[in-house]
Structures are given as structure tokens and as C-alpha cells.
N, C-alpha and C positions, 0 to 999 in steps of 0.2 A: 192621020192626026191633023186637027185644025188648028192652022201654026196664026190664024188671024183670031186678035182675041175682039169679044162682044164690047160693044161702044158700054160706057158708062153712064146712062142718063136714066137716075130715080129722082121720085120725091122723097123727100128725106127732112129729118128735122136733126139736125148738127150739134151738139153738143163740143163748144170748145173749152180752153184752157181760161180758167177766169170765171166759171159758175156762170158763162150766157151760154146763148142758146141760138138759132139761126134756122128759117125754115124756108124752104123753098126748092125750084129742080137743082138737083146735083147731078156735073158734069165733071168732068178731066180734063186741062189746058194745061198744055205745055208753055210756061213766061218764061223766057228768059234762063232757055236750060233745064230748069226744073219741072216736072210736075203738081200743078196746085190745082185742090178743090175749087168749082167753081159753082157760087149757090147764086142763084136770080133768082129774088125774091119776088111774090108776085106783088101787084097791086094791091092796096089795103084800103080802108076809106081816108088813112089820115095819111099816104104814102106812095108816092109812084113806084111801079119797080124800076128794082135797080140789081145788080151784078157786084157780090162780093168773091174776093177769091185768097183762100188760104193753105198755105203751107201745112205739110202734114204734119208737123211737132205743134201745133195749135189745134191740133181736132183730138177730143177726148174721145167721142163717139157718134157713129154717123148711123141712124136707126130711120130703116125705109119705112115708108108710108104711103098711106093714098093722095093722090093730087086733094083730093076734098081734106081732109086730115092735113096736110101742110099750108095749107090754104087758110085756116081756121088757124092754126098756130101760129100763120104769119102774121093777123089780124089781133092777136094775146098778145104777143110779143112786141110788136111797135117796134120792130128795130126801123131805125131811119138812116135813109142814104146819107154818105159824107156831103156835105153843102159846099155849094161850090163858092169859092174865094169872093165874093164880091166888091172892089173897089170906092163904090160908092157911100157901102157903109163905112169903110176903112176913113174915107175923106170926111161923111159928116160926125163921127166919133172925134175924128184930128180936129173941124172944129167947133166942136163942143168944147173943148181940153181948151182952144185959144179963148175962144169966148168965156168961161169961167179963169182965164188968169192959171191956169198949169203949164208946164213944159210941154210941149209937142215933141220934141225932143228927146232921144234918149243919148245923154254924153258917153262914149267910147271910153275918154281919153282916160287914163287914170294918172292920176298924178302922186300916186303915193309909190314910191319907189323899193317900200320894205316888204313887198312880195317876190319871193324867188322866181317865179315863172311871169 
């Protein structure tokens, strides 16, 4: 009996919880204790790849395919990578808000003392 089980790497087109969709190789990575889906989508013309990875209670259904068929579905779908934080834009948005006369500012403090918590 072969007590070592076969690596998991298909193309696949993902179908999650929430009516999207996700195409790309599916792999198995263990984060942080758990096992999660792992799709790298490939490169698109309007998209770099990039590596998403999810929890099994988020996958409705995972339906293999050909690299050329996931490929093509990646290229329909448009999904795009998360963007990374930029500070630059954070700085000329803060001042835009100075220069038209808004708060920069978000006040904390509250001063009305008839909420319980």
C-alpha cells in the first residue's frame, strides 16, 4: 500500500462562495496550521500573475481543466491582484483634502458621553 499521497497540482477553474470565479494552477500549502487552496493565476494582457490562496469553507467547486482552458478563463475573468498599499498616493489624496479646505483629520475623541460603551 502507498502510504505517500500524489502532490496536488491541476489547472483548475475555482468556483467560490460569492458567484466568482478564479482560474489558474491549483496547489495545497499548508499557512499557518491549516491547509489552503493555492491558485497562481497566470499572466493576462491587463495583469501580472499573481498567487491567491483559500480556505476550504470559501471554495464551492474546483473543476480541472487544461492549462490552455485556464488560461483563457483567466484572460475572461480579469481578476486582479490585491495592490499593494501605496503611501504616495495616501500623501497626495491628504493634500488634495488640505488644499480644498477639508479635515485631514479624522477626530477620535468623542465627546458626547450618552453612549454606554
Amino acid at each position: 500500500m502507498n502510504t505517500q499521497q500524489d502532490k496536488f497540482e491541476l489547472w483548475c477553474i475555482v468556483e467560490l462562495f460569492g458567484h466568482s470565479k478564479i482560474a489558474g494552477l491549483c496547489t495545497e500549502q499548508n499557512i499557518a496550521g491549516t491547509n489552503m487552496l493555492r491558485v497562481d493565476v497566470p499572466d493576462t494582457a491587463s495583469n501580472p500573475p499573481f498567487s491567491r490562496f483559500f480556505n476550504h469553507a470559501a471554495i464551492y467547486a474546483i473543476n480541472p481543466v487544461t492549462e490552455e482552458v485556464a488560461r483563457f478563463v483567466a484572460e475572461k475573468l480579469n481578476n486582479k491582484p490585491i495592490d499593494s498599499w501605496d503611501i504616495r498616493q495616501f500623501t497626495e489624496k491628504q493634500l488634495q483634502l488640505k488644499v480644498a479646505n477639508q479635515p485631514t483629520e479624522v477626530d477620535y475623541e468623542d465627546d458626547d458621553d450618552d453612549h454606554p460603551y
